[in-house]
C-alpha positions in Angstrom: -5.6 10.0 0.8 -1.9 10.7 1.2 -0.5 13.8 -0.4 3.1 14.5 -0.8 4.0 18.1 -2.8 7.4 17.9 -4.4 9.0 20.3 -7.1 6.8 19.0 -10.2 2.9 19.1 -8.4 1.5 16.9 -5.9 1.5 13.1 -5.6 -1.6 11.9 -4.4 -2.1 8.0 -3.2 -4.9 6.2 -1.8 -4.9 4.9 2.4 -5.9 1.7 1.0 -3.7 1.0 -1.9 -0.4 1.6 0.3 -2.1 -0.1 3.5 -2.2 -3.3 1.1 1.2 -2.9 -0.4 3.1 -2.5 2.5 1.0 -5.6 4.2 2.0 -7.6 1.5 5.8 -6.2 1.6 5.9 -7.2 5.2 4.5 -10.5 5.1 6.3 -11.8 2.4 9.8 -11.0 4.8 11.7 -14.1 6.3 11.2 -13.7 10.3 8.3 -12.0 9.6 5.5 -14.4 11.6 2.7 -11.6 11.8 1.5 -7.9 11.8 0.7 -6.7 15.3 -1.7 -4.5 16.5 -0.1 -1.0 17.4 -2.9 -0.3 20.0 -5.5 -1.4 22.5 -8.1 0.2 20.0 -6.4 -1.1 16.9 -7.0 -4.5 18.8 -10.8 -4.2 19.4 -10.8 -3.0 15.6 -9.4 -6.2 14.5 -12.2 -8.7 16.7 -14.9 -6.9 15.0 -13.6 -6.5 11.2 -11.0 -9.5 11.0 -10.1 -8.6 7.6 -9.1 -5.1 8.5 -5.4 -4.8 6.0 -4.3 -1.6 8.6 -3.8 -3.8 11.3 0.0 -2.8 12.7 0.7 -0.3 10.1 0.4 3.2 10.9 0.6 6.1 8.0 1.3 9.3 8.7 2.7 12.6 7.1 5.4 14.5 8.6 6.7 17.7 6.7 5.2 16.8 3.6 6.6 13.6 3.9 5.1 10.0 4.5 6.2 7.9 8.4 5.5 4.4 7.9 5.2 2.4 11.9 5.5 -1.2 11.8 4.1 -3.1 14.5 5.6 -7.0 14.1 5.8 -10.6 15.6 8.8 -12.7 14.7 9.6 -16.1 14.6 11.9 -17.8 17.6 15.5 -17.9 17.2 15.3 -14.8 14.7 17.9 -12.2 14.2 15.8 -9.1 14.8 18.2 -6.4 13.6 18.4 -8.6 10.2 14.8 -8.6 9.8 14.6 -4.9 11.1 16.5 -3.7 8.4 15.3 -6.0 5.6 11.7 -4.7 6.3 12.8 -0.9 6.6 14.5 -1.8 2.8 12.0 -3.9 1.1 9.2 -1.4 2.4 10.9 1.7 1.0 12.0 -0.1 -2.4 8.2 -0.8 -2.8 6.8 2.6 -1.5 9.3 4.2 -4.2 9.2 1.8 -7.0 4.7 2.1 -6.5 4.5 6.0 -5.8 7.6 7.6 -6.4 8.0 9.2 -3.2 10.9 8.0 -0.6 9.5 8.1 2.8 10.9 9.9 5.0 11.4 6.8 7.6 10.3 3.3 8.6 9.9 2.6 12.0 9.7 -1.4 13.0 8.5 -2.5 16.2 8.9 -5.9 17.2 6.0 -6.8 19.8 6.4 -10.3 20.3 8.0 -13.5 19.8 6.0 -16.5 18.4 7.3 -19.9 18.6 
């Protein structure tokens, strides 16, 4: 569960619900080819439960305020700063059309090209 306090209470959102809509946000990007796992544990994770929805997103609150870490591949012949910075958009417009909250950044890592 994600908690973020702001001036009017406390805005509380499920792990899963924002590990699915930021999937979806990601996936649905031109250039976009995969998610990528963040880790050598993440990895394992994935060969045992394939249909695991965290797999190269990372949540995390800093401050009071929600990090997002993006772990991609992209298609050849792809302009990464393009796709960089539509993913960083499209990802905050859905995290604060969904919850309300802006968060506080969006990292992108691009960990592979995939022909």
């Amino acid at each position: 569960m994600i908690v973020i306090e702001n001036h009017i209470g406390s805005i509380r959102v499920s792990k899963p619900y924002l590990y699915a809509l930021i999937e979806h946000t990601v996936t649905s990007c031109f250039g976009v080819a995969d998610l990528n796992d963040s880790s050598p544990i993440e990895t394992i994770k994935t060969k045992l439960f394939p249909s695991d929805i965290r797999r190269g997103i990372r949540l995390r609150t800093r401050q009071n305020q929600l990090v997002v870490d993006l772990h991609i591949v992209t298609g050849i012949g792809a302009n990464m700063s393009a796709i960089t910075d539509s993913i960083r958009n499209k990802v905050r417009y859905a995290i604060e059309q969904a919850t309300g909250f802006e968060p506080a950044a969006i990292n992108v890592y691009i960990d592979g090209i995939r022909a």
